[in-house]
C-alpha positions, 0 to 999 in steps of 0.5 A: 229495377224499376225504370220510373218517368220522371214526368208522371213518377209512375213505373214504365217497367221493371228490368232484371239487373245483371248480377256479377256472374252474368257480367263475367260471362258476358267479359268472357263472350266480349274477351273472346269476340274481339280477337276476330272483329279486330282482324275484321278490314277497317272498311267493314268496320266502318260499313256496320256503323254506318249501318248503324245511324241508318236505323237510328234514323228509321227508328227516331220517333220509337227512340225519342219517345222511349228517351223522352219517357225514361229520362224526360228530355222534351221530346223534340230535344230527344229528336235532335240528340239522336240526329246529333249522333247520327252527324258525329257518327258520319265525323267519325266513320269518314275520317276513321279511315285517315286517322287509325290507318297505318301512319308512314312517317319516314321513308329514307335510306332503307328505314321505314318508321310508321305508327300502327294503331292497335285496339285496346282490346275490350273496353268498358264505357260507363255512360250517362243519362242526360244524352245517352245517345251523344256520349255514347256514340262519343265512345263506343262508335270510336271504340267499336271502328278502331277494332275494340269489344264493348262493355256497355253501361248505361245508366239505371235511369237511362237503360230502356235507351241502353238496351235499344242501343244494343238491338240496333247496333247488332241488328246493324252487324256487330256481333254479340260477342263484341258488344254488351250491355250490363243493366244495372246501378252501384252494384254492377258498376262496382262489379265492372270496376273489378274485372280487367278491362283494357281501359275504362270510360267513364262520362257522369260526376266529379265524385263517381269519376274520382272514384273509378279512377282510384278503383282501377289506378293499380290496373294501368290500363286507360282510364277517360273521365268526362266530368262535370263543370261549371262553366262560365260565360262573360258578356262585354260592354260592346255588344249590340244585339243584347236582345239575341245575345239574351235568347241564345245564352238562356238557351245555353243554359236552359236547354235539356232543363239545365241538366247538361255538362257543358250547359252555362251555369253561371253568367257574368256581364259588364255592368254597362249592358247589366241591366239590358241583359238581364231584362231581355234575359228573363223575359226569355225564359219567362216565355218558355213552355213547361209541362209534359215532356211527351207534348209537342212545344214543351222547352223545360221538362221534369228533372230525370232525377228525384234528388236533383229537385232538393239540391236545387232548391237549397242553392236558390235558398242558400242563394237568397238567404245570402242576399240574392233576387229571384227574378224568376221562378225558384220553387218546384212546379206541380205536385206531381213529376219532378218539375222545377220551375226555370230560375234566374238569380241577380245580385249573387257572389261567389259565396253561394253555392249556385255560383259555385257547385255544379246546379244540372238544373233549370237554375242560373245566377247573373253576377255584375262585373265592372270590367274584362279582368274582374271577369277572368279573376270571377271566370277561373273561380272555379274547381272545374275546366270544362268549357267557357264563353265570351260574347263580344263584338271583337274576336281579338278582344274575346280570345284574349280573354279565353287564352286565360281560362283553364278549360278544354273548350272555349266559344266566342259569340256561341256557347254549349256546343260540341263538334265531332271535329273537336277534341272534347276534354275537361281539366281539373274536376271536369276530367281528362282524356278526349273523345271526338276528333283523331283525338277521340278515334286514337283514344281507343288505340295504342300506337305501335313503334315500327322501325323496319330497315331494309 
């Protein structure tokens, strides 16, 4: 398999990709491993990971400049997405303890009533590429301290990221008989699908996600899927500070080249500050640096993958065939890499593409309103429940608004953001199940009823 930079479209290396028998015998080692690690004390548990998002420290600029190369992120993005899941990591090891440790919930008249949480056993996390550090750590650090082994997948355009991952989570302490990791595409991802895994984890596409989810229903076991969205952001009529209002939701949509699944891809402003926004707007985005991810100072990078560049390129011709403006941008950028140029569309509906399918790219459309209700109606247009946005002066006024929107995480005066004390779930094609917060610790458990008289 070859691992190819999306800035250069040259082959950084090849890898040998793991062949059914291989990840059967690697089943087996996990199957056998986590028997023990699971009776390891929550404490020693906790002191590996910790250990853990020590080197991801000590080895920063090595991983970002690896990251960087394999899926394009700028290289100062990848530097902050491994110091974002060195701070999850600190969420999650210190309230590990609280919330997988026996709950007493009655002591009365000889009756003890407490919850054990008990592991899965051996799960299989399917991850992605955009952030394979962040949503990662989302699911095996969780896994790994409630006492569960851990089939890891990267994805194929991720898996230089995947295999350093590995080396420090075992140079750290945990054993190779507790983690794993397949190096593969389809071909491995099915095989895993086939194997009895104890719960499966999945984090990409509306349409993998599906899939995996039909594939493993029979089996009853937990199956989490973290899937796409299409998330909308309003900005009312009484904002004041538009010009930061502008810079701070390009950047929600823009940041990573657009390719986050809780990035804004579609913005709906009051026609009374329409104009204003959107000037303020594409002068944002004009000023951002393009080119070599590698560079210091380079805000949009190459898209990670190849196809991505003719989907959106027909949502900005889909786009103006029907009637939009190109305010900036809409054309691919160089020849060589697979460089898009960031775009901004006015005057689009909802008869387009770009304001209906997921875009993960540097592309978004600005649509007019007239008031807060047309807003909600044009907010939960959508297939998709996976977060939303309302920037206005009044916090009663905002979350009005958002008490209305089927999603799973909802801002005011901020947008694309994730907290390691939040829940972190999607509805309707953006999936369901939650990691992060006790949530996201309990996922990787099964509670157990005690009722001990006497």
């Amino acid at each position: 398999m070859n691992i190819i930079n999306p800035a250069t479209e040259e082959i950084i290396t090849d890898l040998k990709e793991d062949a059914i028998e291989s990840i059967e015998k690697k089943y087996n080692l996990l199957k056998e491993g986590q028997k023990k690690w699971s009776l390891l004390l929550l404490k020693e548990r906790i002191k590996i990971v910790q250990r853990f998002s020590e080197l991801l420290k000590e080895n920063i600029e090595q991983n970002a400049n690896i990251l960087t190369s394999e899926v394009g992120k700028p290289l100062q993005q990848s530097r902050n997405e491994i110091n974002g899941a060195c701070n999850r990591i600190k969420w999650l090891t210190e309230n590990a303890d609280k919330y997988l440790q026996d709950d007493f919930m009655t002591l009365d008249q000889g009756m003890t009533e407490k919850i054990v949480y008990e592991p899965l056993g051996v799960i299989c996390n399917i991850s992605a590429w955009n952030y394979p550090y962040l949503v990662g750590v989302n699911v095996f650090v969780p896994a790994l301290l409630a006492g569960n082994a851990v089939m890891y997948k990267p994805s194929e355009y991720s898996s230089l990221t995947g295999l350093e991952i590995e080396k420090l989570l075992k140079k750290a302490g945990v054993p190779d008989n507790v983690f794993q990791v397949v190096i593969g595409a389809r071909e491995a991802g099915e095989a895993l699908l086939n194997l009895p895994f104890d719960g499966y984890f999945f984090t990409g596409s509306y349409k993998t996600g599906q899939y995996i989810y039909n594939k493993v229903a029979s089996k009853m076991v937990p199956c989490q899927l973290e899937l796409g969205g299409k998330d909308p952001l309003y900005v009312a009529d009484d904002v004041t500070d538009i010009k930061n209002i502008a810079a701070g939701t390009a950047d929600g949509a823009f940041y990573n080249t657009g390719q986050s699944c809780c990035a804004v891809e579609r913005i709906y402003v009051h026609e009374k500050v329409y104009d204003k926004y959107v000037d303020e707007f594409v002068k944002e985005v004009k000023g951002y640096s393009s080119g070599m991810p590698s560079d210091e100072g380079t805000y949009i990078g190459p898209l990670t993958r190849k196809p991505q560049l003719d989907f959106v390129e027909s949502q900005v011709k889909d786009a103006v065939a029907k009637g939009a403006k190109i305010m900036t941008g809409g054309k691919r950028n160089g020849n060589k890499g697979y460089f898009f140029e960031p775009t901004v569309l006015t005057n689009v509906t909802h008869d387009m593409s770009v304001m209906r399918d997921e875009s993960f790219g540097p592309i978004i459309g600005i649509m007019k309103v007239k008031d807060d209700a047309e807003a909600i109606k044009l907010m939960q247009d959508t297939e998709y429940g996976l977060t939303a946005a309302v920037y206005s002066t009044s916090k009663e006024r905002a979350e009005k608004i958002i008490s209305k929107i089927n999603a799973g995480t909802v801002y005011w005066n901020c947008c694309d953001r994730v907290s390691a004390a939040l829940p972190w779930s999607g509805r309707k094609h953006s999936g369901f199940g939650a990691t992060l917060s006790h949530a996201g610790l309990r996922a990787f458990t099964h509670p157990k009823a005690y009722h001990l008289r006497g």
